[in-house]
C-alpha positions in Angstrom: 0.0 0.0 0.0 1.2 3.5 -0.8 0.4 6.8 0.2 1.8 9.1 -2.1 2.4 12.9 -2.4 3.5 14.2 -5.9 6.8 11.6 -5.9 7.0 11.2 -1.6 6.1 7.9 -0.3 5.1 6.9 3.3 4.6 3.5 5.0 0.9 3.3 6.7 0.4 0.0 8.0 -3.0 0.7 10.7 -6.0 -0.5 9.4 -9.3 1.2 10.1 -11.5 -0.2 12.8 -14.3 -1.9 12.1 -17.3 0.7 12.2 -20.8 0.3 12.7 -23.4 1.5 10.3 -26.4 3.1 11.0 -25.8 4.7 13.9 -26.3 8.6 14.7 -25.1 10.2 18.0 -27.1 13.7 18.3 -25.0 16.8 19.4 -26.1 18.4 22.3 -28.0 20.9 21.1 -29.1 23.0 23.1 -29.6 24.5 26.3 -30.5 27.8 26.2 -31.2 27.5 22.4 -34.0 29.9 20.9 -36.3 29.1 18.1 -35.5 32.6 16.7 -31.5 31.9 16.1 -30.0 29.5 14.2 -28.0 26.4 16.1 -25.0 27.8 14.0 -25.3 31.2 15.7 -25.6 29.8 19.1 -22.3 28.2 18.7 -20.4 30.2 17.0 -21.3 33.4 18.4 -24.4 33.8 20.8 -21.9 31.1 23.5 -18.5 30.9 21.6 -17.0 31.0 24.5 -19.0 28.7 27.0 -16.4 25.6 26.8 -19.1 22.8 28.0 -21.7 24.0 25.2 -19.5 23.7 22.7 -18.5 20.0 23.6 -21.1 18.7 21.4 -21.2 14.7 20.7 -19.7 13.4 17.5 -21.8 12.4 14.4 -22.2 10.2 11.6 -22.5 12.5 8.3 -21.7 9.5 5.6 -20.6 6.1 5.9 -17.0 7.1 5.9 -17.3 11.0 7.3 -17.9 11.7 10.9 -17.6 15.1 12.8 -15.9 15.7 15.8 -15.1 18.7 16.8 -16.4 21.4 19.2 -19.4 23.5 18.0 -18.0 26.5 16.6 -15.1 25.0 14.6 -15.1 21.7 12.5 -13.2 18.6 12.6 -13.8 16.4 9.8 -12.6 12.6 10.3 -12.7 10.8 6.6 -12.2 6.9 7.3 -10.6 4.5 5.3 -9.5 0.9 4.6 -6.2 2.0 4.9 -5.9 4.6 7.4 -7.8 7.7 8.5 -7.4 11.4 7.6 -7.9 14.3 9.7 -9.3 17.6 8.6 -8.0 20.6 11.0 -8.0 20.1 14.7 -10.2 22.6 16.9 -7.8 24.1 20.0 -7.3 24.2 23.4 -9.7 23.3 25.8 -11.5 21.1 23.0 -8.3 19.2 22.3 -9.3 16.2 24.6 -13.0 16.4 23.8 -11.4 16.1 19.5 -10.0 13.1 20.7 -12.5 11.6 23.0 -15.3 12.4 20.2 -12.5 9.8 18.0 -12.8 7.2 20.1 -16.5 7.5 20.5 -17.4 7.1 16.6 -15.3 3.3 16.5 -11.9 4.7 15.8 -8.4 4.4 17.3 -6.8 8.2 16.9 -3.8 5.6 16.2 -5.1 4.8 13.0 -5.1 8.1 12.0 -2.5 9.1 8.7 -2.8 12.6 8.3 -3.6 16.1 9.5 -4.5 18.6 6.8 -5.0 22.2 8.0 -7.3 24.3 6.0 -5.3 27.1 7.5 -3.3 28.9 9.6 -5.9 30.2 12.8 -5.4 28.8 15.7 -8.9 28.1 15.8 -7.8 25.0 13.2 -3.8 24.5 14.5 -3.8 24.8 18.0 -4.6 20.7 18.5 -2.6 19.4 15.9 0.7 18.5 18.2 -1.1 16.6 20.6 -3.4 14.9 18.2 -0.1 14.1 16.2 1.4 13.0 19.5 -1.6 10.5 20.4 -1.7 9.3 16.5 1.6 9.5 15.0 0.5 11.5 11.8 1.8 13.8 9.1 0.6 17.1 10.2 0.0 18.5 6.2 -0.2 22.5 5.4 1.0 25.0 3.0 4.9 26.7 3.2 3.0 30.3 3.6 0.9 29.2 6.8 4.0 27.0 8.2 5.5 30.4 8.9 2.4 32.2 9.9 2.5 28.8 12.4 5.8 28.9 13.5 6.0 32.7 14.5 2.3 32.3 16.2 4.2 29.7 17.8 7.0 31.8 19.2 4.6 34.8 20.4 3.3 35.0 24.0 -0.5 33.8 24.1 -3.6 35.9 24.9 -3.2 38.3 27.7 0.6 37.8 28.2 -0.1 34.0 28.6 2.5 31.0 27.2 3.2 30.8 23.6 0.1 28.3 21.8 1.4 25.3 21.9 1.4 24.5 17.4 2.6 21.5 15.4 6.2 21.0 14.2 6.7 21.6 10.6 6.0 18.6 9.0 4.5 17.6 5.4 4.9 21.1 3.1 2.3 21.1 -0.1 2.0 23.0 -2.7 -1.1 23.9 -5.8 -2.2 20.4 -7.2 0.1 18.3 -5.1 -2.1 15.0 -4.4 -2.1 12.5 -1.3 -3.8 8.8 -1.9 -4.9 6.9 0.6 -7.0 4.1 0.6 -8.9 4.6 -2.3 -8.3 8.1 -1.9 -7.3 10.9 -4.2 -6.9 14.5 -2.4 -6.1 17.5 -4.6 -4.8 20.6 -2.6 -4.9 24.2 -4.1 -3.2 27.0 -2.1 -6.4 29.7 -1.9 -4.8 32.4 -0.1 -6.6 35.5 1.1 -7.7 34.4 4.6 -4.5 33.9 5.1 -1.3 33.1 3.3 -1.8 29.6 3.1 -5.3 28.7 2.6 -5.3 25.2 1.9 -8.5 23.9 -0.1 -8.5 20.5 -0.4 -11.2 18.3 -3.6 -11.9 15.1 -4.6 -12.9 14.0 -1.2 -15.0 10.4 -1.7 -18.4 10.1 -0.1 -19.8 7.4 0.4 -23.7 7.0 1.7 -24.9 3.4 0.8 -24.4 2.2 -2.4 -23.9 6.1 -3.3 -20.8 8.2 -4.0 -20.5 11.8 -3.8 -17.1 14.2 -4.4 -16.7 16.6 -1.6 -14.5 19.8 -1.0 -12.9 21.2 2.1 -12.6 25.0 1.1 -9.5 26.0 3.3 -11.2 29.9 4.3 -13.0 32.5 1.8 -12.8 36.2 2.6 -9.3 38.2 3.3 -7.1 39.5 5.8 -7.2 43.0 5.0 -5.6 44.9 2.3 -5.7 46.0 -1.1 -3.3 42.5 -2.9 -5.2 40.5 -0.2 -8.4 41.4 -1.3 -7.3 40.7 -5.1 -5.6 37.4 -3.7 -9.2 35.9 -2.2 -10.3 36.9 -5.6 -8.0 34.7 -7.7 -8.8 32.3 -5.0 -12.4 32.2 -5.3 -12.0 31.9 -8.9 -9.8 28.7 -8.4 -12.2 27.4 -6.4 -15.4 28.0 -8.9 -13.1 26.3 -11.8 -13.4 22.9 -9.8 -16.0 20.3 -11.4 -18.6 18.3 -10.0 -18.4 19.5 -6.0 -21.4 17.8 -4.3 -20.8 18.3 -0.7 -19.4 21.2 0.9 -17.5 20.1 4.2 -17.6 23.9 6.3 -14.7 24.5 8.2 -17.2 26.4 10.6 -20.7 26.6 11.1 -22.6 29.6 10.1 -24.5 32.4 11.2 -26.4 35.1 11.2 -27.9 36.8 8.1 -24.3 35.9 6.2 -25.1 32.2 7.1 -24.3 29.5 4.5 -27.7 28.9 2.6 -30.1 26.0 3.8 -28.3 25.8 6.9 -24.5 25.3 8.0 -23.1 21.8 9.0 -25.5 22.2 12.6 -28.7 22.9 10.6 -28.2 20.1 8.3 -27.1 17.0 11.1 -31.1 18.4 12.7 -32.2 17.4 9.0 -29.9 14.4 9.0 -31.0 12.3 12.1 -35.1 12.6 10.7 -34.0 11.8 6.9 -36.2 8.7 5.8 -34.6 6.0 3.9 -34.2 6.7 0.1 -34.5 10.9 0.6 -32.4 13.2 -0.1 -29.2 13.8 2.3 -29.1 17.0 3.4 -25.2 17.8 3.1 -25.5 16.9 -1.0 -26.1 20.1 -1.9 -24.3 20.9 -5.3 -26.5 24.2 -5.9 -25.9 25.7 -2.6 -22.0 25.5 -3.3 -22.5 26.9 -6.6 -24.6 30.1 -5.0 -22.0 30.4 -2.0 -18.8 30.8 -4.4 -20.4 33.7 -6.5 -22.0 35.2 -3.2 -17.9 35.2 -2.0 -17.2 36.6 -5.3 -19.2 39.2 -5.1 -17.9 40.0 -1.4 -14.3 39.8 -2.6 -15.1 41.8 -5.5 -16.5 44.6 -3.2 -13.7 44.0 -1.2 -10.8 45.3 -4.1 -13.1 47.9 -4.9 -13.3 49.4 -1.1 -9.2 48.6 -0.7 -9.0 50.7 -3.8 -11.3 54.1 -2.4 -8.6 53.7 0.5 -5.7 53.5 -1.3 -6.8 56.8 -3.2 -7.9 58.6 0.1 -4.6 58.0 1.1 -2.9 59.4 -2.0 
């Protein structure tokens, strides 16, 4: 078995525990929650900082796609024969709740391969050395955000506090580089604007029953500030409209508010996931949503350059 990344090879040997179909654990949505607000404005803002709310229960999004992370920030875990891969890594204090919500969905965090970081944030880094540490996997991200890593690394914390305690340099990937894994193609594309690094990972496999679908992780949409940032996100967005046949968005956050991803972010949907009836419709396939979110960001990047360049001549 190889694993392979544009001419690198690595040895996995772990196989994938066996894992039980069928079964849905429900988050613990929500104490406190209103009928007026969306669960993905609850999480993410409305209690974004109450640590127990946010340790919500893992789920079972497709037969080989679970989510566990906190509920404000996702963590993806894609399973395979051969292996498991893990998208981002939530921080501290959800680092032991990422990898309790591991073992709870059937898997052995020693089975998992890889890390890929969408991006730089902490929000997405700050769990990746101890989940590294408990798995033994490649921690994967682009050279731009390795730095932006590294020097939030060597900077005190919040408040004066210890430096944030960030992953090792480790696998460096760069546009259309490609990592297989048991029966797994990934196709990264740097997407910078967000930050340097914006990693956007396609060709993610689905699978729910007999049914396959191609997923995308979209590494982070918007910009940083600044005129070349704004034009950067977007190039980027235009990268990431040029890619066929996307069928499930995996959100690297949920969303909320009135700029909330249409239909529902990943929260909304798992509520429409755990009453789907046999043969309907899954609620994370969503190719027209996808296609309505990457023009709506084109449209707010667009804006974007135009209001960078009314400052720019202000200035002059």
């Amino acid at each position: 078995m190889r694993n392979s990344i544009r001419g690198m090879t690595f040895a996995a040997t772990c196989l994938v525990p066996a894992l039980s179909s069928g079964i849905f654990e429900s988050p613990a949505f929500a104490a406190g929650q209103t009928a007026a607000e969306p669960l993905s404005k609850t999480y993410r803002i409305t209690r974004a900082r109450d640590v127990e709310f946010q340790k919500i229960e893992p789920f079972k999004v497709f037969d080989n796609l679970y989510y566990v992370g906190p509920g404000y920030v996702s963590v993806w875990l894609l399973t395979t024969p051969e292996g498991n891969i893990l998208f981002d890594s939530a921080q501290e204090p959800y680092v032991d709740h990422v990898i309790n919500n591991i073992r709870k969905v059937g898997v052995d965090p020693k089975s998992i391969k890889y890390i890929i970081l969408s991006h730089g944030h902490l929000d997405h880094v700050g769990g990746a050395a101890r989940i590294q540490e408990a798995s033994g996997a490649r921690v994967v991200a682009a050279e731009e955000d390795w730095k932006m890593i590294e020097q939030m690394g060597g900077r005190p914390g919040r408040g004066g506090g210890p430096s944030p305690r960030v992953p090792k340099r480790d696998m460096v990937v760069k546009e259309r580089d490609t990592l297989t894994l048991g029966g797994q193609t990934l196709t990264f594309h740097q997407t910078p604007g967000h930050t340097p690094g914006v990693l956007t990972t396609e060709g993610i496999t689905l699978h729910d029953g007999g049914v396959r679908y191609k997923a995308i992780v979209w590494g982070g949409a918007g910009y940083r500030g600044g005129l070349a940032e704004a034009e950067q996100s977007v190039e980027s967005v235009d990268k990431v409209a040029r890619i066929q046949g996307v069928e499930v968005n995996l959100q690297i956050h949920s969303w909320a508010g009135d700029s909330g991803y249409p239909g529902g972010g990943v929260l909304e949907r798992v509520e429409k996931l755990k009453s789907r009836k046999p043969g309907s419709p899954h609620p994370f396939v969503d190719p027209s949503t996808f296609t309505q979110w990457v023009k709506r960001t084109r449209d707010g990047a667009t804006r974007a350059v135009q209001e960078e360049r009314q400052k720019s001549d202000k200035k002059e």
